[in-house]
Biopython code that builds the backbone (N, CA, C, O; Angstrom):
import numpy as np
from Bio.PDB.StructureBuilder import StructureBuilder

atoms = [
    (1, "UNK", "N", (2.296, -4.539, 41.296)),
    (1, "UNK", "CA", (2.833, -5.365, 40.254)),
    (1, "UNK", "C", (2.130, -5.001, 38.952)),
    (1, "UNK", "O", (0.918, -4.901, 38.762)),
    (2, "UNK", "N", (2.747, -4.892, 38.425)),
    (2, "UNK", "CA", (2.605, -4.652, 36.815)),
    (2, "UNK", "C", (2.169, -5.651, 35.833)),
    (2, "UNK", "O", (3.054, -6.455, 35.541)),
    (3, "UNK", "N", (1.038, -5.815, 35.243)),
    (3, "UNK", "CA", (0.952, -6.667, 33.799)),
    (3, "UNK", "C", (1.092, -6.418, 32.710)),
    (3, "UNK", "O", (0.702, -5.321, 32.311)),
    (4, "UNK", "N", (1.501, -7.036, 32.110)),
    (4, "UNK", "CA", (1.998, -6.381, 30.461)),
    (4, "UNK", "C", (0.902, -7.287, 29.799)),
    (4, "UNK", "O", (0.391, -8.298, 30.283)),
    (5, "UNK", "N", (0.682, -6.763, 28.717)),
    (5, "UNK", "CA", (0.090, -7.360, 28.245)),
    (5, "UNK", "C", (0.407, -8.135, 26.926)),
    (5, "UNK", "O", (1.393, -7.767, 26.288)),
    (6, "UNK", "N", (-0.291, -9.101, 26.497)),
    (6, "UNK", "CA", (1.353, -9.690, 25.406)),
    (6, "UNK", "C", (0.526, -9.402, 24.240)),
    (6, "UNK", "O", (-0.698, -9.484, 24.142)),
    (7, "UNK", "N", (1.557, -8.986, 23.202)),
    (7, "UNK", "CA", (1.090, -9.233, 22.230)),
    (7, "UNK", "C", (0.456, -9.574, 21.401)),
    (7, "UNK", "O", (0.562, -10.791, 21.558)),
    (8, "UNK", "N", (-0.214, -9.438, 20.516)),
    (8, "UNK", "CA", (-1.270, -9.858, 19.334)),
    (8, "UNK", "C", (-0.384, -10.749, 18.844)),
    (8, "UNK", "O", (0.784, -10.651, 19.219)),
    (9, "UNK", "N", (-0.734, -11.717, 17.979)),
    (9, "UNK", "CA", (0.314, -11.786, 17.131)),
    (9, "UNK", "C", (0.071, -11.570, 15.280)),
    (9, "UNK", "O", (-0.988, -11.526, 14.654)),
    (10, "UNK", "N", (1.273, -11.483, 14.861)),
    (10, "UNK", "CA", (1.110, -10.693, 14.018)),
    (10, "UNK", "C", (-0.154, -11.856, 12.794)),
    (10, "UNK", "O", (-0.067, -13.081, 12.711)),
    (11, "UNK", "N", (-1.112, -11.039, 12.084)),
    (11, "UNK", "CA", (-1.371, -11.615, 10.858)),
    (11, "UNK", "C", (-0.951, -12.240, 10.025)),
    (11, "UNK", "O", (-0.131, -11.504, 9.475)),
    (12, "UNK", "N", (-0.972, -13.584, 9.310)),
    (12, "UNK", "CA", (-0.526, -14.534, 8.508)),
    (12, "UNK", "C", (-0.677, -13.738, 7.345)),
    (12, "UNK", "O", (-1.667, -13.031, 7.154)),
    (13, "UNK", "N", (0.516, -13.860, 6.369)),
    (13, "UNK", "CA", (0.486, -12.839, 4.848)),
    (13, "UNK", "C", (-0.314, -14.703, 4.487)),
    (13, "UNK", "O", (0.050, -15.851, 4.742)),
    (14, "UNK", "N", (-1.491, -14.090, 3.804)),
    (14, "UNK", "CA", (-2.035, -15.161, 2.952)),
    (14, "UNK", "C", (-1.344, -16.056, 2.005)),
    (14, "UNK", "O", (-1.556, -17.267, 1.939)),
    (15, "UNK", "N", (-0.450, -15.357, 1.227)),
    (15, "UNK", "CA", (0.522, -16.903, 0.569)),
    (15, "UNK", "C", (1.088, -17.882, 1.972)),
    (15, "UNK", "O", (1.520, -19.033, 1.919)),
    (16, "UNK", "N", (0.911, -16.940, 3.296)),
    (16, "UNK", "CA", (1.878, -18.678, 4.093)),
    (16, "UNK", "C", (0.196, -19.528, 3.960)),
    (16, "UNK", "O", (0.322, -20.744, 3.818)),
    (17, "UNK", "N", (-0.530, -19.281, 3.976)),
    (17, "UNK", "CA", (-1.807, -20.262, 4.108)),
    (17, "UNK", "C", (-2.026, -21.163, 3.004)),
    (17, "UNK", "O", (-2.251, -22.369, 3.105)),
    (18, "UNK", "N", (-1.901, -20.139, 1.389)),
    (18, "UNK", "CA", (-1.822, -21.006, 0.282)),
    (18, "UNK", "C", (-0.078, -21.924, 0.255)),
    (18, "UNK", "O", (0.290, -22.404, -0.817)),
    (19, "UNK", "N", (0.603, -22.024, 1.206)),
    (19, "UNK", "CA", (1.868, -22.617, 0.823)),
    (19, "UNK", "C", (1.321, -23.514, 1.413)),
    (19, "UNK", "O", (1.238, -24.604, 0.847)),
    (20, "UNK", "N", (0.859, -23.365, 2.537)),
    (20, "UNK", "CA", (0.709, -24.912, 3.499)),
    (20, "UNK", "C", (-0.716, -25.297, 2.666)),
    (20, "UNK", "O", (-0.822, -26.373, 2.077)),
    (21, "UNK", "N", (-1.246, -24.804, 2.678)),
    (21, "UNK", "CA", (-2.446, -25.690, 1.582)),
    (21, "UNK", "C", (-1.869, -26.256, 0.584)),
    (21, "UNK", "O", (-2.537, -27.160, 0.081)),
    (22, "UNK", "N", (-1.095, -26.098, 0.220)),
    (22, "UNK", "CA", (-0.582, -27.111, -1.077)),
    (22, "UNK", "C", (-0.437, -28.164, -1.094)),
    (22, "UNK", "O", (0.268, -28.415, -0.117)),
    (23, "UNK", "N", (-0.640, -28.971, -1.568)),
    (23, "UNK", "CA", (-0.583, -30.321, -1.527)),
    (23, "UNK", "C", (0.386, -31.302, -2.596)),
    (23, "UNK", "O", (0.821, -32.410, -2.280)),
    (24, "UNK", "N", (0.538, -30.849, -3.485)),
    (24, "UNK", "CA", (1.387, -30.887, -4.954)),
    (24, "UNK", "C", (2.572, -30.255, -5.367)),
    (24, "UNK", "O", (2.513, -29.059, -5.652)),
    (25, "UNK", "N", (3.763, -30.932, -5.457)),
    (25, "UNK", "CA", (4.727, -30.025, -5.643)),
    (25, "UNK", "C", (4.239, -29.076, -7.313)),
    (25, "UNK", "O", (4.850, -28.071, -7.679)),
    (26, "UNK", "N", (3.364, -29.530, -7.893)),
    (26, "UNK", "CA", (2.422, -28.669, -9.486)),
    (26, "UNK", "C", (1.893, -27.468, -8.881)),
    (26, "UNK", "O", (2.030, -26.396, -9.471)),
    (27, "UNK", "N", (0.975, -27.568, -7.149)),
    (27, "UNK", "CA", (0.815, -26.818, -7.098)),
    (27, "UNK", "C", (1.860, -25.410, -6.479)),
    (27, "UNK", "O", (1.615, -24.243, -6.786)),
    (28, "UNK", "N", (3.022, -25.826, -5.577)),
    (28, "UNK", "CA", (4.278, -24.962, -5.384)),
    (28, "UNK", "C", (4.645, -24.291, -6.685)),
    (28, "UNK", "O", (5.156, -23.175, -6.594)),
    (29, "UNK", "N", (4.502, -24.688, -7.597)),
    (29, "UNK", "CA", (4.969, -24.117, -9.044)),
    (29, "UNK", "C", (4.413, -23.374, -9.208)),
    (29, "UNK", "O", (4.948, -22.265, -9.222)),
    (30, "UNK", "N", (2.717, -23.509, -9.480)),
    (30, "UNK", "CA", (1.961, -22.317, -9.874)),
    (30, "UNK", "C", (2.129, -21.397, -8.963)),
    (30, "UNK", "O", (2.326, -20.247, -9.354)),
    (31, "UNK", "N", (2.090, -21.699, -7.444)),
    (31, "UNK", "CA", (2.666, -20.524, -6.888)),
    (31, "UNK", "C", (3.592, -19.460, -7.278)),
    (31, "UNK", "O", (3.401, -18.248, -7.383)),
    (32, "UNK", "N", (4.782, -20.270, -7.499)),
    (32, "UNK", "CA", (5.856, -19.904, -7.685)),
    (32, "UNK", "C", (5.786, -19.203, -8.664)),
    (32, "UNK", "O", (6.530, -18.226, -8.580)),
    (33, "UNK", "N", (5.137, -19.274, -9.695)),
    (33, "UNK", "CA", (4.939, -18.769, -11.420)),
    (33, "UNK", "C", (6.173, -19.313, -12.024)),
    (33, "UNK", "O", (6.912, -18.566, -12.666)),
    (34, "UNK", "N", (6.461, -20.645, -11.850)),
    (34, "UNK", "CA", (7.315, -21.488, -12.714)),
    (34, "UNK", "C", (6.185, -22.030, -13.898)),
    (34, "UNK", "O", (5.048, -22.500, -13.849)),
    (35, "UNK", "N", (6.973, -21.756, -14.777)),
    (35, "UNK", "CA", (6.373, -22.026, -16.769)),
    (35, "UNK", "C", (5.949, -23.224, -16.399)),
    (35, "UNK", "O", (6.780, -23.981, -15.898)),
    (36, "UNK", "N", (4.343, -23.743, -16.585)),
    (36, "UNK", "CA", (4.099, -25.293, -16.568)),
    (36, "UNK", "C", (4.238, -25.936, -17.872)),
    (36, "UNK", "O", (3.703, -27.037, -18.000)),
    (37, "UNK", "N", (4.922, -25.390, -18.944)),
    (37, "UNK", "CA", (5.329, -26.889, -20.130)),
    (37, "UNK", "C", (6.518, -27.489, -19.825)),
    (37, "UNK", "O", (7.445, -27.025, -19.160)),
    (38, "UNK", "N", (6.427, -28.548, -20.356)),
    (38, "UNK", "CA", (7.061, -29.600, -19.414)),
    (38, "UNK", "C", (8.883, -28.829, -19.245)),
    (38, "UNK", "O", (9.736, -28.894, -18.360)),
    (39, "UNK", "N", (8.796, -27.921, -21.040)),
    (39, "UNK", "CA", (10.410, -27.412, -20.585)),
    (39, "UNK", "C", (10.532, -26.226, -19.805)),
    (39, "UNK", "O", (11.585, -25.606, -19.651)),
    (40, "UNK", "N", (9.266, -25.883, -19.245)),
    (40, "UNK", "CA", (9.608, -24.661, -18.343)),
    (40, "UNK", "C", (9.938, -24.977, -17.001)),
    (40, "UNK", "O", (10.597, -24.315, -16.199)),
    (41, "UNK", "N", (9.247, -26.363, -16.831)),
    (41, "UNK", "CA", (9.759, -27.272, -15.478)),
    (41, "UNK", "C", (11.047, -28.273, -15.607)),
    (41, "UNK", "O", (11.670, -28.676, -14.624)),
    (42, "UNK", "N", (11.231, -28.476, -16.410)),
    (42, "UNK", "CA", (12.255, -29.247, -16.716)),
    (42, "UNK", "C", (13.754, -28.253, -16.413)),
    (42, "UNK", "O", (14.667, -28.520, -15.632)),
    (43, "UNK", "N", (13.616, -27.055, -17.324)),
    (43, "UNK", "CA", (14.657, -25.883, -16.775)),
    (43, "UNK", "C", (14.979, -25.717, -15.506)),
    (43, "UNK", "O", (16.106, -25.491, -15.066)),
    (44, "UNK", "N", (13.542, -25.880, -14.645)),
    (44, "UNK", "CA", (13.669, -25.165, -13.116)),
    (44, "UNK", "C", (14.902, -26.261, -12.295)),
    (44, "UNK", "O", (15.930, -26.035, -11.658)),
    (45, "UNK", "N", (13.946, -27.893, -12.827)),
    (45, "UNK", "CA", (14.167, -28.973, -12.326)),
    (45, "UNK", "C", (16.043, -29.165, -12.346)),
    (45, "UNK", "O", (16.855, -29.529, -11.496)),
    (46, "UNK", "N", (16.134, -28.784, -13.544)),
    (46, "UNK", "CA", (17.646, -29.186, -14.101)),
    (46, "UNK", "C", (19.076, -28.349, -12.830)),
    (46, "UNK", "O", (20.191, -28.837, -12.649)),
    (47, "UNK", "N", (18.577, -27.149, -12.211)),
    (47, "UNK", "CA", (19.353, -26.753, -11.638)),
    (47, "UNK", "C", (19.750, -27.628, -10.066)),
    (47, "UNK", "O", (20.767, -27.526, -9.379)),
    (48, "UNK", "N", (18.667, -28.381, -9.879)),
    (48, "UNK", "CA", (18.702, -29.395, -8.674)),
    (48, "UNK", "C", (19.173, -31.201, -8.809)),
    (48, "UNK", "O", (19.299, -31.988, -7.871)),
    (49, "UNK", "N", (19.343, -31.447, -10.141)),
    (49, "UNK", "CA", (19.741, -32.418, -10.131)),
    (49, "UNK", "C", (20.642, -33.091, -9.471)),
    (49, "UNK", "O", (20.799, -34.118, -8.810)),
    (50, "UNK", "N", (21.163, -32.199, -9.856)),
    (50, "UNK", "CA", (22.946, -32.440, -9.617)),
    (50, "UNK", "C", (23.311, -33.043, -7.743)),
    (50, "UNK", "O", (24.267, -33.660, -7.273)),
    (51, "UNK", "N", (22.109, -32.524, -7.149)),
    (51, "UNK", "CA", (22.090, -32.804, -5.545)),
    (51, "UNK", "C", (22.042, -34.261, -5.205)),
    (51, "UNK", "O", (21.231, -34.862, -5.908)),
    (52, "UNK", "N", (22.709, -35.047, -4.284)),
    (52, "UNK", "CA", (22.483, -36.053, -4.170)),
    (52, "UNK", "C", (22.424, -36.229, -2.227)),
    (52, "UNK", "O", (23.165, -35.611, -1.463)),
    (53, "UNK", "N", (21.377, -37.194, -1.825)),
    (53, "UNK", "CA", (20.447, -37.953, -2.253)),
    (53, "UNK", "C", (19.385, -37.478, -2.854)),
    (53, "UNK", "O", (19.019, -36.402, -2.379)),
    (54, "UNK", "N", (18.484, -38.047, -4.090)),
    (54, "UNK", "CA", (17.662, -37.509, -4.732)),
    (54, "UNK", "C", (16.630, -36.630, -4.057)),
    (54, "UNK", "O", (16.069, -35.646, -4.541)),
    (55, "UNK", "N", (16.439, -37.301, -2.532)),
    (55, "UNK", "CA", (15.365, -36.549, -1.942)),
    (55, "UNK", "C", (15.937, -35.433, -1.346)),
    (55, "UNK", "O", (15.073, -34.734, -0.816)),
    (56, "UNK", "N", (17.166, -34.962, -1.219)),
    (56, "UNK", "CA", (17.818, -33.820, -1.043)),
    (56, "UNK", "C", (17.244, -32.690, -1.933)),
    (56, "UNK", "O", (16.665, -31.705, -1.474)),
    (57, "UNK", "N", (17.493, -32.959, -3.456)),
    (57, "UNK", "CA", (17.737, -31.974, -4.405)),
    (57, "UNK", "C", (16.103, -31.558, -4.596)),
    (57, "UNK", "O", (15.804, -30.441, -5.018)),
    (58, "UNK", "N", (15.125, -32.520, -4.260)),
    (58, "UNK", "CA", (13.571, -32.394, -4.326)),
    (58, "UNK", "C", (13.085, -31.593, -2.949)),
    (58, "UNK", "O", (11.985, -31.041, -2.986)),
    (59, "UNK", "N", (14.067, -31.504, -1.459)),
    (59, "UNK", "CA", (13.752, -30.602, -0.555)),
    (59, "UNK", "C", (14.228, -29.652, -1.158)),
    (59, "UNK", "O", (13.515, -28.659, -1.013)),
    (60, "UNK", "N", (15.481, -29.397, -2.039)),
    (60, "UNK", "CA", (16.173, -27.988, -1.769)),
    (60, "UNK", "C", (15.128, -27.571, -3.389)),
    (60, "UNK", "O", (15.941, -27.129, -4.202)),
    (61, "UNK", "N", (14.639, -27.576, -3.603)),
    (61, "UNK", "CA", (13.686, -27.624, -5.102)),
    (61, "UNK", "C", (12.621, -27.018, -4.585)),
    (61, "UNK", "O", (12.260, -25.909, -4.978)),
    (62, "UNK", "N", (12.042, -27.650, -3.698)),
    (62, "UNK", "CA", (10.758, -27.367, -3.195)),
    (62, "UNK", "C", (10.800, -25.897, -2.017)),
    (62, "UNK", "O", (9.863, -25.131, -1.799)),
    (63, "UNK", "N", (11.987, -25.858, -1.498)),
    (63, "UNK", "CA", (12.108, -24.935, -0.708)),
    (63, "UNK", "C", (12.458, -23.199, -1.537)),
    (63, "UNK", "O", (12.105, -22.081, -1.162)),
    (64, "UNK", "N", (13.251, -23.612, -2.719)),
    (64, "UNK", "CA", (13.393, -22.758, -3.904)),
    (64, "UNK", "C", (11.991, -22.573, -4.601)),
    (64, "UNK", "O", (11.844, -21.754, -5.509)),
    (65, "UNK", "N", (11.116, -23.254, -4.204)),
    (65, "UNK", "CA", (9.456, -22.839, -4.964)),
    (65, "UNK", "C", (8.596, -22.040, -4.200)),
    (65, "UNK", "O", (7.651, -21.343, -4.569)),
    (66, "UNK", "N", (9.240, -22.317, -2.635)),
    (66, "UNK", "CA", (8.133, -21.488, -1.591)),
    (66, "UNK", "C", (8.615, -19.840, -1.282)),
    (66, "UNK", "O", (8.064, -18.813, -0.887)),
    (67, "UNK", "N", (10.380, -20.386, -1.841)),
    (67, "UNK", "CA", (10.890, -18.801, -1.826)),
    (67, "UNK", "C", (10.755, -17.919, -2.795)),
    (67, "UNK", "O", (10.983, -16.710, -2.749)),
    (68, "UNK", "N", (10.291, -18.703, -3.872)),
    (68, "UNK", "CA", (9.862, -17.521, -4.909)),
    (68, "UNK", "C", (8.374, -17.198, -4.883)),
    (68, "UNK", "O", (7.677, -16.254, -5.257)),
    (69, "UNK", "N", (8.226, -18.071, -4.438)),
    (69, "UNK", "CA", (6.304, -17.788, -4.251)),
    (69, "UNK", "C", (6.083, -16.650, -3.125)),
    (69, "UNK", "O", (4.986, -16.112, -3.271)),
    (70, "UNK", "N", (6.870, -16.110, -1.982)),
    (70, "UNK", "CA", (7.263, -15.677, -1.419)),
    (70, "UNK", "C", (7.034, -14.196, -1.723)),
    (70, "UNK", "O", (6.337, -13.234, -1.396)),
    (71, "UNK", "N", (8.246, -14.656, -2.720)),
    (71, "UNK", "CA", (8.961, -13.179, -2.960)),
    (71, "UNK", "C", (8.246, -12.392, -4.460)),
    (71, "UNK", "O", (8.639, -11.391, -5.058)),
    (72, "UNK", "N", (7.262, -13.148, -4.697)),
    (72, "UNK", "CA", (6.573, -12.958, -5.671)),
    (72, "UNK", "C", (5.287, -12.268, -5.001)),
    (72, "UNK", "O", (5.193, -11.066, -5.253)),
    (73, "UNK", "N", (4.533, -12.679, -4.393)),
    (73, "UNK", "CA", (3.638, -12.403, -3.228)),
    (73, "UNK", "C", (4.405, -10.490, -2.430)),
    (73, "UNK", "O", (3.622, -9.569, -2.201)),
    (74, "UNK", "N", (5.451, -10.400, -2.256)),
    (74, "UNK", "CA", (6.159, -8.908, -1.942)),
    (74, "UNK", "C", (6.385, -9.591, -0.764)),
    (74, "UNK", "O", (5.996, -8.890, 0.170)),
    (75, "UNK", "N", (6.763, -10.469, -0.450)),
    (75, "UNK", "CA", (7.340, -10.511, 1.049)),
    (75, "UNK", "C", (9.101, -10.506, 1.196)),
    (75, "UNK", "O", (9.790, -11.273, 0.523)),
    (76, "UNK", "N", (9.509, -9.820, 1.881)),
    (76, "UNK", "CA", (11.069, -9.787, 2.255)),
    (76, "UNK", "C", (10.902, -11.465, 2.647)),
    (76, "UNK", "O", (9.958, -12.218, 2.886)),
    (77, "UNK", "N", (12.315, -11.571, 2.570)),
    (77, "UNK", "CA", (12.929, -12.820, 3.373)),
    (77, "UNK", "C", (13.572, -12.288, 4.296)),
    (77, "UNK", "O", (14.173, -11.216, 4.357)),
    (78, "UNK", "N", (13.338, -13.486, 5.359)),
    (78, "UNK", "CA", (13.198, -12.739, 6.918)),
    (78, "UNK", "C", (14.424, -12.556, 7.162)),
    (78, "UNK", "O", (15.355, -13.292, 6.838)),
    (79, "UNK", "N", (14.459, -11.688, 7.671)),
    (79, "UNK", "CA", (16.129, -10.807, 8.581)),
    (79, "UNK", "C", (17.109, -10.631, 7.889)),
    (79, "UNK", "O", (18.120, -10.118, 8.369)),
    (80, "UNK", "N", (15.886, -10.198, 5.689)),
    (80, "UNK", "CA", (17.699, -9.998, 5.286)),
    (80, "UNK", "C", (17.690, -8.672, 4.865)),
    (80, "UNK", "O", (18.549, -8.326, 4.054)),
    (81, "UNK", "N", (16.566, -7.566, 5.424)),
    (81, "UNK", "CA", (16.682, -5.937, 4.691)),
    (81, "UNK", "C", (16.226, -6.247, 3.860)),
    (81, "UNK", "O", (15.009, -6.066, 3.891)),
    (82, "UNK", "N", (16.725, -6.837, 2.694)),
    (82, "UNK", "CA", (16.652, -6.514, 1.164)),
    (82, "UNK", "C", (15.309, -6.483, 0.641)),
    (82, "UNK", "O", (14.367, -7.028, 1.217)),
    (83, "UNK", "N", (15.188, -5.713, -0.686)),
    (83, "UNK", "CA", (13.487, -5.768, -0.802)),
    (83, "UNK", "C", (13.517, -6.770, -1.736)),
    (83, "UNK", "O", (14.601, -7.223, -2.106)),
    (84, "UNK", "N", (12.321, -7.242, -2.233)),
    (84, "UNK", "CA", (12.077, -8.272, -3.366)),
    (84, "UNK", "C", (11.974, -8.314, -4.484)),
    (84, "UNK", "O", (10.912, -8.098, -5.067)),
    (85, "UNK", "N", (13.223, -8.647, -5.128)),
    (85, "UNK", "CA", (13.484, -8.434, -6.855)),
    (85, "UNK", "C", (12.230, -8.534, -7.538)),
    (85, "UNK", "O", (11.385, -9.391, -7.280)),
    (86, "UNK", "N", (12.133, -7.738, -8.321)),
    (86, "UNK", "CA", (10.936, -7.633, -9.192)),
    (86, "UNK", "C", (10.822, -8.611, -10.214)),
    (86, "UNK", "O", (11.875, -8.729, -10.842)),
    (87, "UNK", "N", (9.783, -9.451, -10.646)),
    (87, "UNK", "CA", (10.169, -10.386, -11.532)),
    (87, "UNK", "C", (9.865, -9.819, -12.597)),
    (87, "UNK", "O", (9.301, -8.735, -12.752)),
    (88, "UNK", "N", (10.311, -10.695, -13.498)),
    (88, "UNK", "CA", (10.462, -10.545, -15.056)),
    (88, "UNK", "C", (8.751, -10.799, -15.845)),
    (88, "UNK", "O", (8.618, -10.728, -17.066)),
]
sb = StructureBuilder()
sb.init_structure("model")
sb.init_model(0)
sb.init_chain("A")
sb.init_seg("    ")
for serial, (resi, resn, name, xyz) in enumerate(atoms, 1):
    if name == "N":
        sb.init_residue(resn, " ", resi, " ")
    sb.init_atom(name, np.array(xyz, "f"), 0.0, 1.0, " ", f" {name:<3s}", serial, name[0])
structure = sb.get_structure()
């Protein structure tokens, strides 16, 4: 009989450690490199309003902060090929 042996598993890319350390949706931002005056957040904010229930548009907000923090960091998003737009 045969044992395989299992896998390592793979290394944590250090932004997933600083995402879950976060504690502040202020701090998801700086991640993110969203502008902290109030109209550079206010811009970001404005595209989620529109979501209702309020705590909807503040998950889908917050989930749009970890994906740019992400993709800012050089990580693909998982299982889509594509590489990671370069920011501005």
């Amino acid at each position: 009989m045969s044992r395989r042996r299992k896998k390592a598993p793979r290394p944590e890319h250090p932004i997933e450690t600083a995402l879950r350390a976060a504690s502040s949706i202020g701090q998801l931002e700086i991640l993110a490199g969203i502008d902290r005056s109030p109209e550079g957040r206010k811009a970001f904010w404005d595209d989620y309003k529109h979501i209702n229930p309020p705590a909807a548009s503040l998950d889908a907000g917050c989930q749009e902060l970890r994906r740019r923090a992400r993709q800012r960091a050089g990580l693909k998003p998982p299982h889509s090929g594509l590489k990671p737009m370069p920011l501005s």
